[in-house]
SELUM-901426 format. One record per atom (N, C-alpha, C): x, y, z. Coordinates in steps of 0.1 Angstrom, whole numbers, plus 5000, padded with zeros to 4 digits. Layout:
<recs>
XYZ
...
</recs>
This chain:
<recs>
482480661655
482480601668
483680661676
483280731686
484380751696
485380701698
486980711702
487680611706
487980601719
487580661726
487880681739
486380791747
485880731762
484980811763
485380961766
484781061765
484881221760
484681211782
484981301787
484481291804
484081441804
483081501805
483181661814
483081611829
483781691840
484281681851
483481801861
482381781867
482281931878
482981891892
484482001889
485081961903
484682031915
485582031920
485282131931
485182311929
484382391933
484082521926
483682531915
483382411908
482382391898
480882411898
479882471887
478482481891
478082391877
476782361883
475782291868
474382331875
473682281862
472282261864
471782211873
470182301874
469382221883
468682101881
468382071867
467382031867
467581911854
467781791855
468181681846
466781651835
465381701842
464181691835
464181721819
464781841817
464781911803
465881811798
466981751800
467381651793
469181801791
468981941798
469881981796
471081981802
472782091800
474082011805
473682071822
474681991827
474682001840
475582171843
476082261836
476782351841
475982451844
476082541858
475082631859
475482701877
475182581886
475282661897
475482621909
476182501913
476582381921
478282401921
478282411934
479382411941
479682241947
480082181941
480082041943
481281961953
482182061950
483481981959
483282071975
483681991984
483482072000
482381952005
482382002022
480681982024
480381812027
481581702024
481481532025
481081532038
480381402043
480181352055
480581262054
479981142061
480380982064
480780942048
481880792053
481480692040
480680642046
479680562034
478780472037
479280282036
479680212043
480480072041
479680042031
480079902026
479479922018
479379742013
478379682018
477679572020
477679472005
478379372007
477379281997
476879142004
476079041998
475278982001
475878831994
476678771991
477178651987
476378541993
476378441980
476078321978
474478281973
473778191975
472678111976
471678221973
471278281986
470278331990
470478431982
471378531985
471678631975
471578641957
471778521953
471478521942
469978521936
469378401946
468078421947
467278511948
467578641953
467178751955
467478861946
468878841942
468778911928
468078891916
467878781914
466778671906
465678711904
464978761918
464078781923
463678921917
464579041921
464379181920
464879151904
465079101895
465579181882
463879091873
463779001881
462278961875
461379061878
461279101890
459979221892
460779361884
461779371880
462279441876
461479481862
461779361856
461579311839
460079341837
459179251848
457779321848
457679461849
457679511855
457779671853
458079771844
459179731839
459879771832
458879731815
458479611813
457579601803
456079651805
455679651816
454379741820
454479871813
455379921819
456080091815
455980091801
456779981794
457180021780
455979991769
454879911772
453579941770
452680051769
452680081782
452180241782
453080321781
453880371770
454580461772
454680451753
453980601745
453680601733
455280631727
454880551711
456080561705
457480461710
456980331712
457980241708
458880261706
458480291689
459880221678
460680331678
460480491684
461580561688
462580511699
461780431714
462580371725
463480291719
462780211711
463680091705
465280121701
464780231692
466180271687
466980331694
466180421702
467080501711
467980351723
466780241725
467780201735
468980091730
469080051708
470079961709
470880081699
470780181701
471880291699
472880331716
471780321724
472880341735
473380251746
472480081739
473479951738
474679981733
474179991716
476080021712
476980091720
476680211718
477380291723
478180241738
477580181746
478080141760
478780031758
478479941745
479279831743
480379861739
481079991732
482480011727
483280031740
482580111753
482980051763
483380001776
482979881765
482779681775
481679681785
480579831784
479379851793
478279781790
477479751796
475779751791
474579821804
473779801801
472579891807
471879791816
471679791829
471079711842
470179781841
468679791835
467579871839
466879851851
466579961855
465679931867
464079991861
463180011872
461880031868
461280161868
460980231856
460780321859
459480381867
459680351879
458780411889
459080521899
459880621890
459980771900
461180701913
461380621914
462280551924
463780511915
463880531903
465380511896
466280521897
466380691901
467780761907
468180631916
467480641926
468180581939
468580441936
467180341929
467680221925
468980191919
469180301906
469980271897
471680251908
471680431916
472780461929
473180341937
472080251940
471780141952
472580061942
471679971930
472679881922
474279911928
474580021919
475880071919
477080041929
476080071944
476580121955
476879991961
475779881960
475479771970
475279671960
475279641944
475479541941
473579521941
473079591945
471379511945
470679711942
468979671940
468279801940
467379811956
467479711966
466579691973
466579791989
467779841987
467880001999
467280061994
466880091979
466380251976
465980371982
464880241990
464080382002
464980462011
465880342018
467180422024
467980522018
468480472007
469280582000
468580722002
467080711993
466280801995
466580892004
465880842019
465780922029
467280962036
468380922033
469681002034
469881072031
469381052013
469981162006
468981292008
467581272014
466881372015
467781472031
468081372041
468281412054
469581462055
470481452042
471881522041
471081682033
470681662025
469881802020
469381882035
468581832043
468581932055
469181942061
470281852068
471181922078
472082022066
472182062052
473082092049
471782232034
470782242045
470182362039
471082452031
471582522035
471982662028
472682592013
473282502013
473482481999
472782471991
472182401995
470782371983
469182431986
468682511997
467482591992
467982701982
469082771976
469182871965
468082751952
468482651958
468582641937
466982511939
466082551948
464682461947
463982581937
463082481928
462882561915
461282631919
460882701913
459182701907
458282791923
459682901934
459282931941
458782821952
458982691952
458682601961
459582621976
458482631986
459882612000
460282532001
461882552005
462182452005
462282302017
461082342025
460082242036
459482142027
458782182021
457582122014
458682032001
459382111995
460682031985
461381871991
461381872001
462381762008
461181712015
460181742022
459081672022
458681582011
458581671994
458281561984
459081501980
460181511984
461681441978
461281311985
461281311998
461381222007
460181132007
459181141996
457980991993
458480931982
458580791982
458880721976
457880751961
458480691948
457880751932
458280911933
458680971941
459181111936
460281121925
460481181912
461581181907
462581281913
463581221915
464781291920
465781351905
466381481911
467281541898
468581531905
468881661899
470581711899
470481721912
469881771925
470081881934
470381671945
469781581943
470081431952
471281401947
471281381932
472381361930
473781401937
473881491941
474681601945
475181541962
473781581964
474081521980
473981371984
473881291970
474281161976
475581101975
476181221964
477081191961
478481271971
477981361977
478681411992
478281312005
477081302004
476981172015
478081042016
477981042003
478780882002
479980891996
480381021994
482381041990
482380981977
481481001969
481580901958
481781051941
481480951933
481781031920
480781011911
479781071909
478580991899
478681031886
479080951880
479380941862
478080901857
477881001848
476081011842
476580991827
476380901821
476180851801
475080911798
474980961788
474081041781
474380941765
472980941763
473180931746
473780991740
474981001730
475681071723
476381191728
476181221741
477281341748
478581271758
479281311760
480281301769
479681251783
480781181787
480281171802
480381291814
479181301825
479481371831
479781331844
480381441849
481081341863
480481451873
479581411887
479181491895
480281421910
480881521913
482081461923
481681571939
481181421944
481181421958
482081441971
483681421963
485081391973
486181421959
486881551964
488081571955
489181461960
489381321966
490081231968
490381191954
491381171947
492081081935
491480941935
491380921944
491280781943
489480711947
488480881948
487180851955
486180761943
485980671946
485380591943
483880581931
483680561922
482680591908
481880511911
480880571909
479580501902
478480541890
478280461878
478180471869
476680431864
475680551865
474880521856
473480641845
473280561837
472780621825
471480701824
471180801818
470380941820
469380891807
468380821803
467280811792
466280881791
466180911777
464480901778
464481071785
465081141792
464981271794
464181311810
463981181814
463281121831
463781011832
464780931831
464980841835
466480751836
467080711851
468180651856
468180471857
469280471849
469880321848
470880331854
471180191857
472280141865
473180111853
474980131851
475780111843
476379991846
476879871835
477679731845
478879701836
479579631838
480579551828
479879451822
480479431806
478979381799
479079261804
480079211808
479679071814
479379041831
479079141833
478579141850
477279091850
476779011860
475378991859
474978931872
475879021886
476778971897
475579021911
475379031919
474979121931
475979111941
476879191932
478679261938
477979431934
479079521941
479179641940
479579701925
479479791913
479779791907
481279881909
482579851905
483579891904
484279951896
483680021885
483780121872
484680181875
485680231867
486780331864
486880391852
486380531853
486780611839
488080591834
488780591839
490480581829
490480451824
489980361832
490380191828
489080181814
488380241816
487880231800
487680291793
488680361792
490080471778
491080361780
491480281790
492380191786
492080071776
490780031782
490079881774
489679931759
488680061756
489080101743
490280081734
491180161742
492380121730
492680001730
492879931740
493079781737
492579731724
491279761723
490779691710
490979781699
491479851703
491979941683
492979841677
493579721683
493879641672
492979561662
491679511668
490779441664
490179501653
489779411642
489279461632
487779511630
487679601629
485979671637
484979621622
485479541610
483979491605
483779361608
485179281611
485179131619
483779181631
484279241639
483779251653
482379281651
482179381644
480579411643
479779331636
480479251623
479879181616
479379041629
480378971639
480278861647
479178921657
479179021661
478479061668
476779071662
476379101654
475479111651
474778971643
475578891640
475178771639
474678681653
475578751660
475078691677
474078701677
473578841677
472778911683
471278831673
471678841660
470478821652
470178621656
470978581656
470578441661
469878381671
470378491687
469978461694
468178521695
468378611691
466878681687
465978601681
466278521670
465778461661
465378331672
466078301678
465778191688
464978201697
465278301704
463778331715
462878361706
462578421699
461478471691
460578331685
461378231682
460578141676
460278001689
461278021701
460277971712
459978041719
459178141716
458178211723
457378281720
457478321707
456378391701
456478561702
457478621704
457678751711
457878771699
457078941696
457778981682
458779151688
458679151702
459379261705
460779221708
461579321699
463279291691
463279351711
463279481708
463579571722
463679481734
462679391739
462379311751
463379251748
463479171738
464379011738
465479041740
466579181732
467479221733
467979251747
467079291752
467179361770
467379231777
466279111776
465979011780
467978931779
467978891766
469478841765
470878911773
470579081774
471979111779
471479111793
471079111800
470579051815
470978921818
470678781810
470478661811
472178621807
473178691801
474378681795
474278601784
473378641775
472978561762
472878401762
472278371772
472078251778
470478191773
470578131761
469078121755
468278111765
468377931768
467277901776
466478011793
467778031795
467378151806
466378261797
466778341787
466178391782
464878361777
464278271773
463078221767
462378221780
462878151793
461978161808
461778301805
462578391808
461778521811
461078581801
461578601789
460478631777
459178561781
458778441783
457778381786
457278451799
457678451809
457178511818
456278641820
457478721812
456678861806
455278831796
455578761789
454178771781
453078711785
453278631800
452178571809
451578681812
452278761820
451978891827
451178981821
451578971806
451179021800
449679051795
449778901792
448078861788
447078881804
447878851814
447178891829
446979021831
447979071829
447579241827
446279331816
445979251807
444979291796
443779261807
</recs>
């Protein structure tokens, strides 16, 4: 296990890839530093209502999200692949905010990030398509498959489009920001919008080979902004190299197996994957978790 996360950096006069679909690295052909426009302020939504609302979107979230993982063959490979890059985000102090995979993720996952919620998407969307044309000449070199690039930003710009490297890029110049991408088992990559020291991260995770999550502090479960720092977690890492890593994994996984064992037997759920997702959402908060486990499997049987 890593002790500290690994970071590749595309700075400024840096290039990467086009195309995040193949699941390959980002180096290739992006000039990434230069080219900033506006900051975007950057909104949150406190108290009552707001909660309510986040409540709201991580339940339509959850539905979706189990719709998808229904239709989508080969399970018990997701399974693993997603409490392998649980761990891995737990060494550090991360966990995974899923959003839905409905071709709308990039932006969702960004929006979390950016605003604490997923519910701008569409806005993000259409900035990040409308910074792509006032700022043509960078990015028609690199539209793939002979496509113009009219018709390219036309499909960028409907909502369920999947977005790659080329939004990434300009959302991340739109909004002076730094977008730190987790990969299963590779280094982090950092797409930088603003050579400022001090320009602001947002952190989220590349699955599945199509698909963007939002990154949080494992105990966030907030609709605040997320406030991630790559150095501060190479600092929180070492912190814990005093702790004894079979104490820790052994407590840990008795958690884990208890609380499982709990929803599972008031609810009847035999899917480990759901309930595990279900508990780091809920802040391993049984009774919250058994409501939504239940909820899903209403849907469920509605859905048949």
């Amino acid at each position: 296990m890593v002790a500290r996360p690994i970071t590749w950096s595309v700075d400024a006069g840096s290039v990467f890839s086009r195309c995040c679909r193949c699941g390959s690295r980002f180096i290739c052909g992006w000039d990434v530093g230069g080219g900033m426009s506006r900051k975007q302020g950057v909104r949150s939504r406190p108290g009552k209502k707001a909660e309510q609302e986040r409540k709201k979107d991580e339940r339509a979230a959850k539905r979706a999200i189990a719709k998808e993982r229904r239709n989508r063959p080969g399970d018990g490979g997701d399974t693993e692949e997603f409490l392998s890059f649980a761990n891995q985000l737990q060494v550090l102090g991360l966990r995974l905010r899923e959003v839905p995979g409905d071709g709308n993720c990039l932006f969702r996952a960004l929006g979390d990030q950016l605003e604490g919620h997923s519910r701008n998407h569409l806005n993000h969307r259409q900035e990040t398509v409308d910074y792509m044309v006032k700022h043509r000449n960078d990015f028609e070199p690199f539209v793939e498959d002979d496509i113009p690039f009219e018709r390219h930003v036309e499909n960028l710009a409907q909502p369920g489009t999947f977005a790659g490297n080329d939004a990434i890029v300009a959302f991340a110049r739109n909004n002076q920001v730094i977008v730190v991408i987790h990969q299963l088992n590779n280094p982090l990559w950092q797409i930088r919008g603003s050579d400022k020291a001090n320009a602001r991260e947002l952190h989220i995770a590349y699955r599945y080979g199509e698909h963007y999550d939002s990154v949080r502090s494992i105990h966030d479960n907030t609709e605040t902004p997320a406030l991630l720092q790559t150095e501060m977690l190479s600092k929180d890492v070492s912190n814990r190299k005093g702790k004894t890593k079979s104490n820790i994994s052994q407590g840990q996984a008795e958690q884990r197996g208890d609380a499982v064992q709990k929803v599972r037997n008031a609810t009847g759920c035999a899917d480990v994957r759901l309930i595990l997702q279900s508990l780091e959402a809920e802040s391993y908060d049984i009774e919250s978790t058994i409501q939504v486990v239940l909820q899903i499997e209403e849907l469920k049987q509605i859905d048949k």
